[in-house]
C-alpha positions in Angstrom: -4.9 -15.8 -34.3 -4.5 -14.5 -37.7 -2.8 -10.9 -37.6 -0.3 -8.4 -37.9 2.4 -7.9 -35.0 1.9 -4.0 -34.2 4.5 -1.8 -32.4 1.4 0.8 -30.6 3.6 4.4 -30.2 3.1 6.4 -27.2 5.0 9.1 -28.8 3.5 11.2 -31.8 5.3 12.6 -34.7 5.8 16.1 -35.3 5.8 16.8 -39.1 9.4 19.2 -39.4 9.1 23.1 -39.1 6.4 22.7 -36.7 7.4 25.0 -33.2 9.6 23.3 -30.9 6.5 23.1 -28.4 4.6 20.9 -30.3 7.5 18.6 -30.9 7.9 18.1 -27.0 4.2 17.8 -26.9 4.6 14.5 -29.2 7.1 13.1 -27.4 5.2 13.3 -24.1 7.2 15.9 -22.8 10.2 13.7 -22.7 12.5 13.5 -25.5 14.2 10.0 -23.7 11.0 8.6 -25.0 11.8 9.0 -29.1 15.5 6.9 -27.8 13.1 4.5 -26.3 10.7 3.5 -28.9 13.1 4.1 -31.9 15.3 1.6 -30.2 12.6 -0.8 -29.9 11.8 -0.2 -34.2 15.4 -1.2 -34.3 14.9 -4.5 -33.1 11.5 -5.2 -34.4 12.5 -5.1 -38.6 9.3 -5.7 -40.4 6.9 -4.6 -37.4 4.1 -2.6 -38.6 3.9 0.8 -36.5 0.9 2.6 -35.5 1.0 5.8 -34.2 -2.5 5.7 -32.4 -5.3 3.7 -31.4 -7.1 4.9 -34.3 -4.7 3.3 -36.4 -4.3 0.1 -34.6 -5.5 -3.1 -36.7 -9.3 -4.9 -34.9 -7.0 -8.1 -35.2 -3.6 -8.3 -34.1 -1.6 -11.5 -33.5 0.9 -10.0 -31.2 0.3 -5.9 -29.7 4.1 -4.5 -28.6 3.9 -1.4 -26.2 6.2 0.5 -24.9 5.1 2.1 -21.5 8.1 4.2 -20.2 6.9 5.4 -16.9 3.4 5.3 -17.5 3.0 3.7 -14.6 1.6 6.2 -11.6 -0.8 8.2 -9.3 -1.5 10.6 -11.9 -2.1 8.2 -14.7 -5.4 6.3 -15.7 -4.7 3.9 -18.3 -8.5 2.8 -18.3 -8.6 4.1 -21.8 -6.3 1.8 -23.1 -7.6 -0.6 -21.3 -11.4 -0.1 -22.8 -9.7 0.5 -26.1 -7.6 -2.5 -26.3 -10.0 -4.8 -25.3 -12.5 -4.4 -28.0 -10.1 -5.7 -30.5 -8.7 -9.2 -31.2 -5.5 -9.0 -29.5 -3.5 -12.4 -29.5 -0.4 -11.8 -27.1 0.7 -8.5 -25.8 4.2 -7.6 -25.5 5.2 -4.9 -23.1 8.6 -3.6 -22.9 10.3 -0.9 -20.8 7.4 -0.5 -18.4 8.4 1.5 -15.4 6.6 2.9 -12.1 7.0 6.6 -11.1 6.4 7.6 -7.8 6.9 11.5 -6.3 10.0 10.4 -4.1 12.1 7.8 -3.3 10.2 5.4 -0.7 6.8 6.4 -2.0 4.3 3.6 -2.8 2.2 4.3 -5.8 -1.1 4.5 -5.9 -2.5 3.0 -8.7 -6.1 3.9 -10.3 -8.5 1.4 -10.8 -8.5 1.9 -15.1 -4.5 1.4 -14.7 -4.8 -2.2 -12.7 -7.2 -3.0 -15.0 -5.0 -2.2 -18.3 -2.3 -4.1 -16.2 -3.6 -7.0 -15.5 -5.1 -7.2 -18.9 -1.3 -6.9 -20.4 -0.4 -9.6 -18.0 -3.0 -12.0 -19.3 -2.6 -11.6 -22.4 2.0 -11.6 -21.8 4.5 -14.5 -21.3 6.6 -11.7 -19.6 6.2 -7.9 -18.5 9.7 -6.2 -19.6 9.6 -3.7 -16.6 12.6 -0.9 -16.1 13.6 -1.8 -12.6 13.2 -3.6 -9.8 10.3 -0.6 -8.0 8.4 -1.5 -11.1 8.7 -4.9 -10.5 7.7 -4.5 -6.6 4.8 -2.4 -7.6 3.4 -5.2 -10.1 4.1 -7.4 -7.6 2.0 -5.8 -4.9 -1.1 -5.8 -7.6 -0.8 -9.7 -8.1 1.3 -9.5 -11.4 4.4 -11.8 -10.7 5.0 -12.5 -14.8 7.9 -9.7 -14.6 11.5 -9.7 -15.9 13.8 -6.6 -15.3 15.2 -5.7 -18.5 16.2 -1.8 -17.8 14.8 1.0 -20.5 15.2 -0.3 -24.2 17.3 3.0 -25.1 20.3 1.0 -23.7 20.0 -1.0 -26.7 20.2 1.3 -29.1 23.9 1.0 -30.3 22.9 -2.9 -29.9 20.5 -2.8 -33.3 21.5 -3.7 -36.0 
């Protein structure tokens, strides 16, 4: 497959002097997650970037996300599922994926648009880069068994070169 290889942000930028507000708004609500995906730039020299779906190339050779703890009751990824799948999308390369429950113990539920956006990464992924071994139970328990533990990709910040 002919293509770019496209690092797909799930935080937004925040042109400066805009209120602090809308700055957490961009990074999800959690500031970790600019650590996280600039670590992941770091490693990736020469990666185009997108900042949304709108931005995202029809044909990609190889789609890098970055999925923090994306992964819960309250979230539907069926969006990004529908989304993703209209486009040519060679491999898929998800790192830092991790599964949030609301305490310790706690199964997670998962809704039907986010198995479907999972086991479309899967498919599509030599390897799921997942944050922990509750992430890696979780996939498990849907049928995805393509999982490595690699911990959250800010670790590897002072790693880049």
């Amino acid at each position: 497959m002919t293509g770019a290889t496209v690092f797909l942000r799930t935080t937004g930028t925040a042109p400066a002097g805009v209120p602090a507000a809308q700055r957490f708004d961009a990074c999800v609500r959690n500031t970790g997650n600019y650590f996280f995906e600039e670590s992941l730039v770091r490693h990736l020299p020469g990666v185009q970037v997108c900042g949304s779906l709108d931005a995202l190339p029809e044909q990609v050779s190889t789609l890098v996300l970055s999925m923090s703890n994306f992964i819960s009751p309250t979230t539907d990824l069926g969006y990004l599922h529908d989304a993703l799948r209209r486009r040519q999308i060679g491999q898929v390369v998800m790192v830092g994926a991790g599964a949030q429950a609301y305490g310790y113990g706690d199964s997670v539920r998962l809704t039907a648009g986010t198995r479907r956006f999972l086991h479309w990464v899967a498919d599509r992924s030599c390897t799921i880069g997942v944050r922990g071994c509750y992430t890696a139970d979780v996939l498990g328990r849907i049928g995805i068994r393509n999982v490595d533990v690699i911990g959250c990709p800010s670790a590897f910040w002072a790693g880049a070169s």
